[in-house]
N, C-alpha and C positions, 0 to 999 in steps of 0.2 A: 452582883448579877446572880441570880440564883440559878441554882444547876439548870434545871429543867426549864428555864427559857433556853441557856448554852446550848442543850441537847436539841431543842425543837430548830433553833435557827440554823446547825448542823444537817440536823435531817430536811430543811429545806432547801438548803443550799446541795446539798447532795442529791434532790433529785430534781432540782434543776439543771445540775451539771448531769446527771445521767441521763435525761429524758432529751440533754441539750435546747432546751428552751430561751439558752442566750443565744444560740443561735439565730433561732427565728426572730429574738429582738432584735440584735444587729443587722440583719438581711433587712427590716424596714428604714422606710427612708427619712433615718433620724439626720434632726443638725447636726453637726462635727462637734459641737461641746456632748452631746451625747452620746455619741459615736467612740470617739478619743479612751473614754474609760475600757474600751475593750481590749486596749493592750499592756494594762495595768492585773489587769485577772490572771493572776499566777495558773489556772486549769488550762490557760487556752496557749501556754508558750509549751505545751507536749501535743503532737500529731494526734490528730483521731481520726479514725474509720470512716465513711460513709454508714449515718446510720440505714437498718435497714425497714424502719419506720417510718411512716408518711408521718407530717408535720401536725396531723392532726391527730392521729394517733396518740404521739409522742404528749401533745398537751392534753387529752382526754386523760391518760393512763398518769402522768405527773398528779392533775387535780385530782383523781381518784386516790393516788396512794398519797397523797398529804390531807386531805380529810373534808370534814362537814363544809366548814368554813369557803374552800375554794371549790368544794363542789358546785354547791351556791352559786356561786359567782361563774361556772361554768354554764349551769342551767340556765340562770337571766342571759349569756351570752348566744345560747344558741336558738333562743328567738327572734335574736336582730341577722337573720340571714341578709337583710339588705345592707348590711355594714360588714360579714364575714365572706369571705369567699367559701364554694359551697363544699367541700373539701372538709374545711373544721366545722364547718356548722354541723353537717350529719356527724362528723365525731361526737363534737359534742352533744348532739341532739340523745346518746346512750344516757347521758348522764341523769334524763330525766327519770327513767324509772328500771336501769338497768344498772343501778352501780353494785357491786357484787356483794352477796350477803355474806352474814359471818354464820357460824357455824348452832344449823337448830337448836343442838345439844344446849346453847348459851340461853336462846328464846326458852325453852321449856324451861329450863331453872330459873330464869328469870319473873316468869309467868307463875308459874307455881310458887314462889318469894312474896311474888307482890300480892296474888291472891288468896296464898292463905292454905289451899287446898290443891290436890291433884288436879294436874290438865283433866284427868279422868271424870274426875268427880263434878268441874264446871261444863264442861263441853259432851254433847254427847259424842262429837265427830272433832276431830282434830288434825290437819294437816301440817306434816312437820315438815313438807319442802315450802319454803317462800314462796308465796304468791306474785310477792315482788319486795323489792328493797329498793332503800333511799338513801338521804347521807344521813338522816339523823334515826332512823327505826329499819322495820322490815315488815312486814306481813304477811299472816297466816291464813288461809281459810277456815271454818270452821263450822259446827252447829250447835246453838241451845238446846240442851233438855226439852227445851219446851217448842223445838223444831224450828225457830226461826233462821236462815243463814246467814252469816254473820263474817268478818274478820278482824282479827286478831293483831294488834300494832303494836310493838314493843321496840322501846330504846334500845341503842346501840350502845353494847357495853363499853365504859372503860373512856368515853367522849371528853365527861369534865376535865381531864387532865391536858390532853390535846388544846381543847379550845379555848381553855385558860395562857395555856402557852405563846396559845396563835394571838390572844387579844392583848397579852403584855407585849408583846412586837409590836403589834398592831397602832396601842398606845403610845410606844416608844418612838416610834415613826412619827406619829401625828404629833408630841409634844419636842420633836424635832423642828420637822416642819413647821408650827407653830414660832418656834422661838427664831429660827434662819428667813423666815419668808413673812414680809408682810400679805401677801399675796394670800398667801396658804392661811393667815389668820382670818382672813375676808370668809374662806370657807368655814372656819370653824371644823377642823378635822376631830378636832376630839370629840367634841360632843358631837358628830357622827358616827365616830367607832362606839362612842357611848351608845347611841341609839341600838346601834346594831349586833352589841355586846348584848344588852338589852331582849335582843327579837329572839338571838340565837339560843340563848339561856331559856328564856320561853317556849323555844322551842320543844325543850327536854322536857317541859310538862304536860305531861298528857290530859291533865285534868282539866289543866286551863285552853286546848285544843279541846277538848271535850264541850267543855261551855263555848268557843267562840261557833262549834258545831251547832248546835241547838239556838245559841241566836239566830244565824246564819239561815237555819229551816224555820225559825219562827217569822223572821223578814221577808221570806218567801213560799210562805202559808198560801197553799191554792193557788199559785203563779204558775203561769205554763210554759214560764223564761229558766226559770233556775231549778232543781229541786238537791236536798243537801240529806244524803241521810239520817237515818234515825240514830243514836247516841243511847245504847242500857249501860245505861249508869249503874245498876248494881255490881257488873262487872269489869268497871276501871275504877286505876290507880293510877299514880301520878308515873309510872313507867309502864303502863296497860291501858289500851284505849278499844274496845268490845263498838263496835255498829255493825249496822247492817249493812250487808254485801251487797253492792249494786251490779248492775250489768249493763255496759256501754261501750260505744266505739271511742277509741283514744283519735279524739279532737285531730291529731296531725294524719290519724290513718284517711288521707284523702280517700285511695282505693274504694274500701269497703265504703265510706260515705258515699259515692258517687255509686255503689251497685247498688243501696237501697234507694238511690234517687233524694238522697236529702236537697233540699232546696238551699244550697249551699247561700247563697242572698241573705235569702230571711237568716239564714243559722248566722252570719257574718252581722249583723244587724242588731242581733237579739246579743250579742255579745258584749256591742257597744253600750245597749241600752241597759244591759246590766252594771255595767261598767259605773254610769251616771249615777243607774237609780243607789249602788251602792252608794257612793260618795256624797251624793247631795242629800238623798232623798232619808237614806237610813245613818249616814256619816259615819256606816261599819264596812267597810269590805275586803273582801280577800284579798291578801297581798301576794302572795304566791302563786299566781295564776301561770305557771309555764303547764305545756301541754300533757307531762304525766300526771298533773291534779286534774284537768277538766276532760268528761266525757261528754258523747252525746247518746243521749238516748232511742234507743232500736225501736219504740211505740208507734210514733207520728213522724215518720222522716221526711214528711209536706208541712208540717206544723212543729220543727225541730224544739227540743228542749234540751240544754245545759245540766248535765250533773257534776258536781265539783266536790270535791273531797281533798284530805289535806290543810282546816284549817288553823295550823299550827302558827300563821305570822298573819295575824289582823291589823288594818291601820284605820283610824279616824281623824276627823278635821273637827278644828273648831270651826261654830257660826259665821265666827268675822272670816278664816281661811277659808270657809265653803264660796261666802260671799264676794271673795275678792276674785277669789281663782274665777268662779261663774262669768265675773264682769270681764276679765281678765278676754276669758275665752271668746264670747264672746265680742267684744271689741276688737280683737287679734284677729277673728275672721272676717272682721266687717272693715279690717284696715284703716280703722281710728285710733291710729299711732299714737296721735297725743293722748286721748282715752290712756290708753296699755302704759303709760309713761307715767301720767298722772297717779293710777292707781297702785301702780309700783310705788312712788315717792308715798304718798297716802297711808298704805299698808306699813311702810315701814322698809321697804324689803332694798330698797336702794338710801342712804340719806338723804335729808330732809334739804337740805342749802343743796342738792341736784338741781342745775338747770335745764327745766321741761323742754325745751327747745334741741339741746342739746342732746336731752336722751330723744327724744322723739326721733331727730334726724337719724341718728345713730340705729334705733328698733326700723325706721323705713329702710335704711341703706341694706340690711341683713335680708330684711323680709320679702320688699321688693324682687327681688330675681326669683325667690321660693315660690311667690306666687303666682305668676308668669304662665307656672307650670300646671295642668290638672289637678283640682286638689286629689284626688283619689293618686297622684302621686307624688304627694308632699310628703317628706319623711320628718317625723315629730323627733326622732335622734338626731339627724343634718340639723334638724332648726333648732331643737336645744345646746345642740355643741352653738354652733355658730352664735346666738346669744349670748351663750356664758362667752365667747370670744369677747365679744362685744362689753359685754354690761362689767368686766375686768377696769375699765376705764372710769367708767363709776361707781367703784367700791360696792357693787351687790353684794348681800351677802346670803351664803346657800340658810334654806333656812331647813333644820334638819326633824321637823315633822313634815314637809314633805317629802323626803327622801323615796319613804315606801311607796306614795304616790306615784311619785316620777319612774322609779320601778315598776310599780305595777301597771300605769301607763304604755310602757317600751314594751312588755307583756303581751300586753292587751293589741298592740298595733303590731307585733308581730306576728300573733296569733290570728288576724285580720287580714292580715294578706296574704297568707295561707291557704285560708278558706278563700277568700274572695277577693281576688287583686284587685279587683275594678271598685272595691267598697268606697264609695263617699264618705268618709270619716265624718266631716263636717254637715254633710245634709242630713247625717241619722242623728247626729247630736242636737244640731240647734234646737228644733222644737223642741223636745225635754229639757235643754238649759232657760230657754225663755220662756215657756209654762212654767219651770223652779221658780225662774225670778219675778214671776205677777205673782203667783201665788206668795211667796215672800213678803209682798206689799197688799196684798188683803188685807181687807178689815178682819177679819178671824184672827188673821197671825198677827196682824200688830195689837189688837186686842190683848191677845195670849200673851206676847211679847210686853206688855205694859202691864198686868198681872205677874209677871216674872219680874219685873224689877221693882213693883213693887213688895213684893219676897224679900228681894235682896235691901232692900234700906238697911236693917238691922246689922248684917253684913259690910253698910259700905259706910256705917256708924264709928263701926271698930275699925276698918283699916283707915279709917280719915284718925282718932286716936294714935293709931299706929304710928300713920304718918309724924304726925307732931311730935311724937317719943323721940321718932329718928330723926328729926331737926333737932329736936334739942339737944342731939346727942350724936352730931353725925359721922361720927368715923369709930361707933361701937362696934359696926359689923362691918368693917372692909374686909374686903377679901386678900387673904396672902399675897404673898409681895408675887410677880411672875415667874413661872420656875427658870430659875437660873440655876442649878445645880454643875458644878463643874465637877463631874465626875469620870470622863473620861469616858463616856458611852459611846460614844462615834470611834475613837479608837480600841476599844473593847470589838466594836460593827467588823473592824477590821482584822481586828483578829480572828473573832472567829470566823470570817471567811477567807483568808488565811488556812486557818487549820484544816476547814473543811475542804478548798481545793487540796490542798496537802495531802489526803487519805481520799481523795476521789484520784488526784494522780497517782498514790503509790498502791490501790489497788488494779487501775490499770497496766503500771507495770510489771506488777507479778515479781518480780526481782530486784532484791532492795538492795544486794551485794556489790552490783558495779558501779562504783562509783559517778564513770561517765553519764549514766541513766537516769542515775538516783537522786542527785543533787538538787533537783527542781520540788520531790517531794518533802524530802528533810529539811533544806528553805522554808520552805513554804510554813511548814508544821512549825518550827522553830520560831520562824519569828510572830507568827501568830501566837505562838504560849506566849512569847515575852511581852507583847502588847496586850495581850488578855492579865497578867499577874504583876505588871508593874506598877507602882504607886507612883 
């Protein structure tokens, strides 16, 4: 195990135990098989204080001092107000565009490395307090020589070594999981953390957020729904990212939207329909959509427009995903179970020997009471849990290019009831899903569509070739045996938490001399090295 995972899972476990975060898990109303472990935790057999922290606090301030990673996972959390109580939601709701910056001194030298030359000499104006900061950059204001206004985005120093650390657990976890749980193999957890290994790394590029920028305003060229700043490229780097400075109201500032009389309707509306035209229409769209990337614009507050910035995590669908999800949706609204069942097995996404009947019953019995209800207060989180309940029975499996979807989805809907509780979710959508899918079946596109495959002939020449190689030869590329490694890594798990309660209690107790006191920290420490270094 190499040091520097040891050290990361320490400093996790240490500020778990300081923020007391096992608290708040055990105070939920877990079964007794998950309950039971809490009196196994060598930190919780010494007294503690009443902290003098609220619960939300305590979890803002933990995600915050453990990094990028659970930042993230903080900001997607604090858009599903309808599943937080309102207490941590506003904690977390800082995490969007208030997590605390690091030190200017770091941005100017960093800025000046990557470009080459003096802040002086690129900028005629340059401000050295942050504009605002995030988990993975910060921002500057500034101005070009040549007067345009601008800001300034630069990487958070010193991140790769953190998020390498986070994503070895991460893995560790899921090739756990993986090998103890059939269950958990259904999901395919790795090649999730792959995905997302993947985003986050992407993240650190600025170049490549540069370009998904300038797609992002070429898709919505002259639109009165979106507009996506301008991207001078002469002065970014792959840790330096130069656009232009926008000016807008932050999306959750209800307040101010309601003094300028924004049409709060329309603006809820025009949300969604971006949402679509992303996915179907351009099959690019922002994944990151929590409320510190989207503004709205101070111009036409009767004719609201979206400005979005931020776009550092982009997702797309392929044709056939675009196609199935449309039908999917569709069907799902219109309460044609067997439809929704059928194209699951179809797609692939449930196995094939599925009996239709069986699932069908099974998607009615869930769906049925949710729709009962107003769809304007159907919650797209309650119904996705409650499916994945469900579809456990029939070996679904997650399928991990929609992952960002399904995120930016939960996003987008809680971003929506925000602005406008009363929004129809489903009556803004349908016409745009069912305009995609006639247009789909045009003669233009299937035209098009049959000129594209005849492209591919030559293409499906060689892998029909291919094929035959691999008959004739078929266990040239099997893949490694499944990781069975017995090396001892669950009780390594143990040890180091272990050692790290060990040193969260013996600095609680200040006094390592009395014996009576001390015994529970020197345990602890103790037998955690010997579980960590025994062969």
């Amino acid at each position: 195990m190499k040091l520097l995972a040891v050290r990361r899972l320490l400093r996790i476990l240490y500020v778990v135990i300081r923020y007391r975060l096992d608290d708040m898990l055990f105070a939920l109303p877990l079964p007794l098989w998950l309950r039971a472990p809490r009196f196994l935790l060598p930190w919780r057999w010494v007294p503690r204080g009443k902290s003098s922290r609220s619960r939300g606090e305590s979890l803002r301030l933990a995600l915050e001092e453990l990094g990028p990673i659970f930042i993230k996972f903080g900001q997607l959390l604090s858009t599903r107000r309808d599943l937080l109580p309102p207490d941590i939601a506003d904690e977390l709701a800082h995490l969007q565009d208030r997590v605390p910056p690091f030190d200017p001194a770091k941005s100017l030298a960093l800025i000046e490395e990557q470009l080459g030359v003096p802040v002086s000499v690129a900028f005629a104006r340059f401000d050295t307090e942050p504009l605002a900061s995030a988990s993975v950059a910060q921002v500057h204001a500034a101005q070009l020589k040549s007067g345009e206004e601008v800001v300034v985005k630069v990487v958070r120093p010193g991140l790769r070594p953190v998020i390498k650390a986070d994503m070895a657990w991460l893995f560790l976890l899921a090739k756990l999981a993986e090998r103890a749980s059939a269950e958990a193999r259904r999901l395919h957890p790795v090649d999730v953390v792959s995905d997302y290994e993947k985003t986050i790394y992407d993240e650190l590029d600025l170049l490549r957020e540069a370009a998904n920028a300038s797609q992002l305003r070429r898709n919505f060229e002259n639109s009165g729904l979106l507009y996506v700043p301008q991207v001078y490229w002469d002065w970014c780097r792959p840790k330096v990212l130069v656009m232009e400075r926008i000016y807008g109201i932050p999306v959750n500032d209800m307040a101010t939207l309601a003094d300028q009389r924004t049409d709060m309707k329309l603006l809820a509306e025009r949300g969604v329909e971006i949402f679509f035209t992303q996915v179907f229409t351009h099959s690019f769209f922002h994944a990151d959509m929590h409320p510190g990337n989207i503004f709205v614009s101070t111009r036409t507050p009767w004719n609201p427009q979206y400005i979005a910035i931020d776009c550092g995590i982009i997702g797309s669908l392929t044709p056939e995903d675009q196609d199935y999800l449309a039908r999917n949706l569709v069907a799902f609204f219109k309460r044609d179970y067997r439809k929704v069942a059928q194209l699951h097995i179809d797609s692939g996404w449930v196995p094939q020997e599925t009996q239709v009947n069986d699932f069908e019953a099974a998607i009615r019995t869930v769906c049925e009471p949710i729709f009962e209800r107003p769809l304007k207060d159907i919650s797209f989180g309650l119904l996705l849990m409650r499916l994945f309940q469900t579809a456990r029975r029939f070996n679904m499996e997650i399928q991990p290019q929609l992952v960002l979807l399904q995120k930016t989805l939960l996003n987008i809907e809680g971003l929506g009831r925000q602005l406008y509780p009363d929004l129809d979710l489903w009556t803004t959508a349908q016409p745009f899903l069912e305009r995609w899918m006639r247009e789909r079946v045009s003669p233009r596109n299937v035209l098009h569509n049959l000129q594209s495959q005849v492209e591919q002939l030559p293409h499906l020449a060689n892998m029909t070739r291919s094929l035959l190689e691999r008959m004739a030869q078929p266990h040239a590329n099997d893949p490694p045996p499944p990781w069975r490694e017995r090396d001892g890594w669950t009780v390594r798990l143990i040890g180091a938490a272990l050692i790290g309660g060990g040193v969260v209690t013996a600095l609680g107790l200040g006094n390592l001399s009395e014996p009576a006191t001390a015994w529970p920290a020197w345990l602890m420490s103790a037998s955690g090295l010997y579980l960590i270094l025994r062969r």
